[in-house]
N, C-alpha and C positions, 0 to 999 in steps of 0.2 A: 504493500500500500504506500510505496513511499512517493508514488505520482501525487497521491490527493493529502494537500495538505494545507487543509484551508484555514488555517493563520499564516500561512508563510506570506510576504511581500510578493514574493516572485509569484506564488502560487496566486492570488489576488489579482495582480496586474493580466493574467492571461491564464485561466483555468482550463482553458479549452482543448489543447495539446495533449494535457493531464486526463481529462473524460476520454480523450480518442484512445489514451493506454489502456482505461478502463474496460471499455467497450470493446477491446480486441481480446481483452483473457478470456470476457466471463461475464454475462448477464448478472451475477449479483456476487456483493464484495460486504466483508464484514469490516466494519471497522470500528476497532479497538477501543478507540479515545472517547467515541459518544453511543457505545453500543448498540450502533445503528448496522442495519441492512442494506449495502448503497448499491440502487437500483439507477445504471446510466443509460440502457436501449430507449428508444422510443417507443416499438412496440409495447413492451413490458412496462414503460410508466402507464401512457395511455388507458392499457387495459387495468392496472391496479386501480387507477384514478375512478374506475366504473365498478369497481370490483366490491360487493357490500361485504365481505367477511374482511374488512378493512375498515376502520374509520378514522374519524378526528381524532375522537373522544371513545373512551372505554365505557365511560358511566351509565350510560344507557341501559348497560349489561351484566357490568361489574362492579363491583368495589376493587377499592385500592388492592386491601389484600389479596382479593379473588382472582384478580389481575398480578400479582407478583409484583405490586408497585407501591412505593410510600405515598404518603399524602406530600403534597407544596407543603414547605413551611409556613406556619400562624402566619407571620408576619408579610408572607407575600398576598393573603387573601384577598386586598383591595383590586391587584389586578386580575386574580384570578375570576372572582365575582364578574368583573366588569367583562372579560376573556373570554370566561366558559356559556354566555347568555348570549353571543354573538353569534351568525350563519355560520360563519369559520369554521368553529368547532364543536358544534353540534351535531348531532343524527339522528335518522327516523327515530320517532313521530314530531319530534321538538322542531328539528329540523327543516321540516316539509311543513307544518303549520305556520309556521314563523316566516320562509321562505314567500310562500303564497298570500300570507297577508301585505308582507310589505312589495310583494311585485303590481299588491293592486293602488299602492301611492309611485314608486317607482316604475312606472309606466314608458314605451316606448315614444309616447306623446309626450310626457312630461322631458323627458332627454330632447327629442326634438325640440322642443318648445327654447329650451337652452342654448341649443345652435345661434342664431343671431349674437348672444350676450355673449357665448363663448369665441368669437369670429370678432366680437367689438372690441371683448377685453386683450385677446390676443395682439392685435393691431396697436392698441393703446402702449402695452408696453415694449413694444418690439420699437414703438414712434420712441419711446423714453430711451431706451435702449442707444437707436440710433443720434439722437440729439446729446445722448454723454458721449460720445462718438466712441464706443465700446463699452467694454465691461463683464461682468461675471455671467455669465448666458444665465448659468443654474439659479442664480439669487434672482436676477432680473427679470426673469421670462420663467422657466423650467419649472421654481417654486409660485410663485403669486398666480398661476395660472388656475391651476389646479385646485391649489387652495380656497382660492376665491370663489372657481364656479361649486363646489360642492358647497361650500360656506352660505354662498346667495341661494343653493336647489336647499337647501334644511331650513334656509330662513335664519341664520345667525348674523347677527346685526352687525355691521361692517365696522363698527367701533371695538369688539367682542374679537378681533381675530387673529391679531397676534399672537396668542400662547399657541394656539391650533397646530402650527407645525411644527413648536418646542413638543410638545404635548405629543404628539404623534411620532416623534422619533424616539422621546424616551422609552415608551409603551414597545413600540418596536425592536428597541432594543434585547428584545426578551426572545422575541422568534432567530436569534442568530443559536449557534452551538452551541453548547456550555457557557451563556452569560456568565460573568464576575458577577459577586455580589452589590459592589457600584453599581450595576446596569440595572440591578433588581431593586434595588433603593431608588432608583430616578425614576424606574416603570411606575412603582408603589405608589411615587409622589405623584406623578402624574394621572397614573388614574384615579388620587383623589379627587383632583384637582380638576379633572377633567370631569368624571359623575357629577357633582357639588354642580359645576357650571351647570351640565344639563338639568339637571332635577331642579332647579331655579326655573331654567327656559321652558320648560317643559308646561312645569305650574303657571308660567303666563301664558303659553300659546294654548295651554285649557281655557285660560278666561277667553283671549282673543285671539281665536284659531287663523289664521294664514293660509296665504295659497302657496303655501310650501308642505317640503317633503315632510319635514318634523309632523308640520299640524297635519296631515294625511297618515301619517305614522300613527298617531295619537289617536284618530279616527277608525281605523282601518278594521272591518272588523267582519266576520262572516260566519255564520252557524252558531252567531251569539260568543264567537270568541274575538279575546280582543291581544294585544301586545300586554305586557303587562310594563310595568314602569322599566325593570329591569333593563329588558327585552328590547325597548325603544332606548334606552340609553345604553346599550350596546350595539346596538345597529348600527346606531348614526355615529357612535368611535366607528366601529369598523367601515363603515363608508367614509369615514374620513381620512382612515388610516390605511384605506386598500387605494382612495384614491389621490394622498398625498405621494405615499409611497411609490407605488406603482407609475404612476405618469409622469411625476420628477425623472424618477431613474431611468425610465425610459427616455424619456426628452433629451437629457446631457448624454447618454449612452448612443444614444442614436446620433445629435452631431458629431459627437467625438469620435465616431463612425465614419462617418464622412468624410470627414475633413483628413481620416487617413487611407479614403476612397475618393482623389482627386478627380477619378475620369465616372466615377457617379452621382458624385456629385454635381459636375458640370454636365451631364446629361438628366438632374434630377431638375437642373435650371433652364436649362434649354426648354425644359416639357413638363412643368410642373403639373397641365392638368391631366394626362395623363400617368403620371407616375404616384404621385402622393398618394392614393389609396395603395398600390402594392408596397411602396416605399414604409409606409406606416407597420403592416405587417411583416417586410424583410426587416428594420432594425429592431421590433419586436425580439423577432427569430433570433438575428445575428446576436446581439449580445443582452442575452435575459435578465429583464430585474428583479426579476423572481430565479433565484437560483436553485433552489430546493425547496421541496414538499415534504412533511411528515405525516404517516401516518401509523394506527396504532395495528397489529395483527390481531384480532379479534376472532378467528379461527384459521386453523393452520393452511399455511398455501404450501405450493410446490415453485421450484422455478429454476429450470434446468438441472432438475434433479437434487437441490437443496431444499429439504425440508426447512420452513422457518413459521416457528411455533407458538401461538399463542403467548401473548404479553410482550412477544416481540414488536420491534419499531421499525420501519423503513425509511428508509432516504428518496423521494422520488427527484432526481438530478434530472431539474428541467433545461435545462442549461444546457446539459449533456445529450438530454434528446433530440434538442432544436438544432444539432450541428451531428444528428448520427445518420451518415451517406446512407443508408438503408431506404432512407426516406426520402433526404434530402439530396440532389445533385450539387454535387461539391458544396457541399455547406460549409467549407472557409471561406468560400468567396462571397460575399458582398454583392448582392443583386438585384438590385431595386425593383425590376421589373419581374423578377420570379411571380410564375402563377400559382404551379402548385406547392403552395404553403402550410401546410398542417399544422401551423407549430402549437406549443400547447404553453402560451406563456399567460393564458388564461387559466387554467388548469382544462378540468373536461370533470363529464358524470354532475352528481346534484350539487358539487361545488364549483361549477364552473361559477367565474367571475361574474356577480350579477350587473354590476360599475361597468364588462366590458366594452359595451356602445357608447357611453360617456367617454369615456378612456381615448377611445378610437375619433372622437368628434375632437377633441381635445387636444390630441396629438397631430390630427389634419392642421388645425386651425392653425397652433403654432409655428408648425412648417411650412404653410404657406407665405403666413405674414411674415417669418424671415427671409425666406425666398422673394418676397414681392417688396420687402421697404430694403431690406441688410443684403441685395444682391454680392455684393462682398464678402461677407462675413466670412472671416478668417481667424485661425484661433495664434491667442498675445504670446502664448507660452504651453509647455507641457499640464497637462489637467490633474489637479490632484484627486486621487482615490482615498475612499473612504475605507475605516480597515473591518467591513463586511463580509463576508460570504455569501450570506442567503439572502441579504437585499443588496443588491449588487450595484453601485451606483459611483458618484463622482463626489468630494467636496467642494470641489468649484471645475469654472472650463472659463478660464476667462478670454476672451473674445475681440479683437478691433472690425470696426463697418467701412 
């Protein structure tokens, strides 16, 4: 195992070389350090991802002990409350309840409907952008993007929204390998701090419901069931936190793509309306923000002839799948105009990403309105990385127009 070694700098900077060694031994790899199962084909994620003797979550089914597992410590409870009442990591019946109520406020009109203000805000700051005559792409554009349009679809008052992407990366902090205890102390804070906001917002959009997602959240209700408080103040972190997360690191991953793809890039400008929709899906694929999946073994599978047993864990290396040639045609290369694209950087099965069409309108918009005001855009210096694994992303990219 000594290809994958995801604290190293090296291993961080370019995982990719690392999953192709994987991928040529051996459908599944144990390893050691996080007693996990690490699963790198695509096939084999794909199908575990649909696969129900697998889940998020055990509790459905078991108890700690039942399961061969200790409890969280007391002291992590605040995130775990806030954590385990989320889509994320729930499973039938909780799961598919909670799913279908909030799909009837999270609606394919309501995303639509965001298009315009998402296409405005984009434009807006890419104008800011270009009038500093450069700058940090990720702070300037990448973050406030994202932030903002989920911020305005919940109805969180634009004076209210600063902590949101402190808040969401502390919380985050927790989904990497073996968190340090630091990570778990800031997540802790955090989702105090983060519940307390909502259960205030919440009690006023019961007085004065809104045409937002919150107050549709708060409403949302069928066969005389409703969310319960918990449930809506987990949601709306996890929409905030799938969709800070997720469309940041895409955004800077995706230029920074680019820009070391000189002759796609000038063919993504030559022809922007043609290409931005497949363009949006190949930097997806190319370099994943979502780098791994976990899930629990809930009854025993098989896979190439490895038994792996109940209260077992897996690694699903989405990363790894999105660049495995079985599927993809030369998937080192960088292809904007690739058609067929599978990738799974949404997940797949009943977690697939529900944010994913938000994500996709979000990730257009910004790429156009650099393409159409930042014809330039060139990057100032080398981009510093963040020292992640499983949310895989940039600390800055900074930029000259």
């Amino acid at each position: 195992m000594d290809e994958f070694d995801p604290w190293s700098a090296e291993f961080l900077s370019d995982p990719y070389p690392s999953y192709a060694a994987l991928r040529s031994r051996t459908r599944v790899h144990f390893f050691e350090p996080t007693g996990q199962w690490l699963i790198p084909r695509h096939a084999d994620v794909s199908a575990l991802l649909r696969d129900r003797r697998l889940g998020r979550t055990y509790q459905h089914r078991f108890t700690h002990e039942e399961f061969g597992r200790s409890a969280p410590p007391a002291e992590h409870e605040p995130f775990h409350t806030l954590n385990d009442h989320g889509l994320l990591d729930l499973e039938a019946p909780d799961h598919t309840r909670i799913r279908r109520l909030v799909a009837k406020a999270f609606t394919p009109r309501t995303v639509t409907r965001l298009t315009p203000y998402v296409e405005g805000l984009a434009a807006d700051l890419v104008a800011d952008l270009v009038e500093s005559g450069g700058g940090d792409l990720l702070s300037s554009v990448a973050e406030p993007l994202p932030v903002a349009v989920i911020a305005q679809m919940l109805g969180i008052p634009e004076r209210d929204r600063a902590p949101l992407r402190p808040w969401s990366a502390d919380i985050c902090g927790m989904y990497e390998l073996n968190p340090p205890p630091e990570t778990a102390e800031r997540a802790v804070r955090a989702s105090r701090e983060f519940t307390a906001y909502l259960k205030d917002l919440i009690a006023f959009r019961r007085r004065s419901p809104g045409d937002d997602l919150l107050s549709g959240l708060i409403a949302a209700h069928e066969d005389g069931e409703r969310l319960t408080e918990q449930e809506v103040i987990s949601t709306c972190v996890l929409l905030l936190n799938a969709g800070h997360e997720a469309t940041v690191n895409a955004t800077a991953n995706g230029w920074h793509a680019l820009f070391r793809h000189p002759g796609q890039l000038a063919a993504l400008r030559a022809d922007p309306r043609e290409l931005v929709p497949t363009a949006v899906e190949e930097l997806l694929r190319y370099d994943t923000p979502l780098q791994l999946f976990e899930r629990w073994v809930l009854d025993d599978i098989e896979i190439d002839g490895v038994t792996i047993g109940r209260g077992s864990e897996v690694a699903l290396l989405f990363g790894s799948a999105n660049h495995d040639p079985a599927v993809f045609d030369h998937p080192e290369r960088l292809d904007l105009a690739r058609k067929d694209n599978p990738h799974i950087s949404f997940s797949a099965g009943i977690h697939y990403c529900i944010g994913a069409p938000l994500a996709r309108i979000e990730l257009a918009a910004s790429l156009r309105a650099l393409l159409d005001r930042a014809p330039a855009l060139s990057p100032a210096a080398e981009p510093g990385r963040r020292p992640n694994f499983v949310m895989r992303g940039l600390s800055e990219l900074l930029v000259t127009v």
